[in-house]
C-alpha angles and dihedrals in degrees: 000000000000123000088240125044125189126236102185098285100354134086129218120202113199112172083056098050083044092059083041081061087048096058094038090070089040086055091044094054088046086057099043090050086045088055086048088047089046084050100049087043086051094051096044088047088054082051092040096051085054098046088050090044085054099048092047088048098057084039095057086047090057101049088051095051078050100051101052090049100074128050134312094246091047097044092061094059088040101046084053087058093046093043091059089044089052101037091048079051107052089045096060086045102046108028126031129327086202121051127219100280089051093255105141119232113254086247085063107121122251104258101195070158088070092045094065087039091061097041093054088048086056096041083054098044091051085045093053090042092060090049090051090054100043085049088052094050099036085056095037080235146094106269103244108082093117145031096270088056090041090061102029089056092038093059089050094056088041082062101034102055080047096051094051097042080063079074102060104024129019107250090149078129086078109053090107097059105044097043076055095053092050102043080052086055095044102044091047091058101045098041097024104035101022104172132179120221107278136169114261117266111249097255088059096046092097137105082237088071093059092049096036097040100046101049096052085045086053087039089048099049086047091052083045087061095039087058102053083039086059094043093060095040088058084041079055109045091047093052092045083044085060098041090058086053090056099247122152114257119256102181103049092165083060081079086067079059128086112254116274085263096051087048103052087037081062098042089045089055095044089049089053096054092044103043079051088065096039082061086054092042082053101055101033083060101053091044085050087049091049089057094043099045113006103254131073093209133042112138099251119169089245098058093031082060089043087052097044088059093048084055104051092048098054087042081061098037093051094043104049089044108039101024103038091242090158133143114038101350086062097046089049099054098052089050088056090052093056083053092053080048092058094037084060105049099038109029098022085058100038102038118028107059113216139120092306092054093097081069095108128319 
């Protein structure tokens, strides 16, 4: 068998979607190495807090036992002094060691532990660019016609848009979720949905599949981070929920983590943008449809799904911004959007057969 096979006009190169494969599992097992480095970090920065909490402590022992040891007059100045240290302390121990706008406190442990976290992130994602655009060329398409290039570009993008908002805020805190959402991506396409490189089916050979495509890929990733961004902000509230109690606290790295407002303000502002782009994904699919099969609408599971989607995020949207339905209930329902998201992508192709069920399988 040739390297390249026909398929009326187009081309198909195999031996290069073969070495694509190839990275695609390089770029799984990066991934995977860069969520093992984001674990151990997480565990030495648990260790780390504690360690910190302990010596301040002992710190904060020593300059009292100063301080009632010399004169009344000098006790009080001193005592001002003493008061600032401890209180900037203490407020690096027992509250956050990273402030609303994700800048870390200056008592914030030095993580060289992160760095190669990150680097290996970087080193996969280049990895796993270099496979998608080996998979498009070696198609003469763009690489997300079935179910294994939804999710592996997905993934990417899923990286990628991470990976860039380092630049602009510190969310360094949720390098373990993401790499293991991506590693989930990635091993469900290339274990679950393994596909060869084949020609599209005529209902996908259309422009309409680049603009429609892309942008619920792009939707999809941003309701990804918003998601990881609402888990730890119900991880947080039930911790701080625990602190004021007076429990002891169980998840010290979660004080290398915003506060559980900051992190629903940031979730709240990623799902606004994306649900931006799901109404374009909406409407640039019925008008696709319209073009395919001469109607925009036709209740198919697909687009009931799609719809269903649309529906839970402006529920969300509307609620938190107009009634007040902040906190838990918020996080909650946009976690249940991203499982909508997943539903969609996964059950609603393999399951319900309709119009969308070429997608993959």
């Amino acid at each position: 068998m040739g390297t390249v096979l026909a398929y009326g006009a187009t081309e198909i190169n195999l031996e290069l979607g073969r070495t694509s494969e190839l990275l695609m599992l390089l770029a799984c097992i990066a991934y995977a190495a860069a969520f093992v480095a984001y674990t151990i970090d997480l565990i030495r920065s648990s260790r780390t807090v504690n360690e910190l909490e302990a010596s301040l402590k002992a710190q904060e022992a020593k300059e009292l036992v100063g301080v009632g040891q010399v004169t009344r007059p000098i006790r009080g100045a001193a005592s001002s002094d003493t008061t600032d240290r401890t209180t900037h302390r203490n407020a690096s121990v027992d509250g956050q060691l990273v402030d609303d706008d994700m800048s870390y406190d200056s008592a914030a442990p030095r993580r060289d532990s992160l760095r190669i976290s990150i680097a290996l992130l970087i080193l996969a994602a280049v990895v796993h660019l270099a496979a998608v655009v080996m998979r498009s060329i070696s198609a003469g398409r763009v690489p997300w016609g079935n179910m294994y290039e939804f999710l592996t570009t997905g993934a990417l993008v899923v990286a990628v848009v991470y990976l860039v908002s380092l630049i602009f805020k510190d969310f360094r805190f949720m390098g373990v979720f993401i790499s293991g959402l991506v590693v989930i991506m990635m091993c469900a396409a290339t274990m679950g949905f393994p596909t060869p490189v084949q020609p599209l089916i005529p209902a996908l050979q259309s422009p309409w599949l680049i603009i429609h495509v892309s942008i619920a890929v792009l939707a999809s990733a941003m309701f990804a981070i918003s998601f990881a961004l609402s888990v730890l902000q119900l991880v947080q509230t039930y911790r701080q929920r625990g602190l004021a109690a007076g429990k002891p606290d169980k998840l010290p790295w979660m004080r290398m983590v915003p506060s559980a407002v900051s992190l629903e303000n940031m979730s709240y502002r990623v799902n606004a943008i994306a649900f931006v782009m799901w109404t374009a994904t909406l409407i640039l699919g019925a008008i696709w449809a319209e073009a395919a099969w001469g109607r925009y609408w036709g209740w198919d599971v697909k687009e009931v799904w799609t719809f269903i989607i649309w529906v839970v995020y402006a529920g969300y949207l509307h609620a938190r911004a107009t009634r007040g339905w902040t906190g838990v209930p918020s996080a909650w329902l946009s976690i249940i959007g991203f499982g909508c998201v997943v539903f969609n992508f996964t059950a609603v192709n393999i399951i319900f057969p309709g119009f969308h069920s070429y997608a993959g399988v």
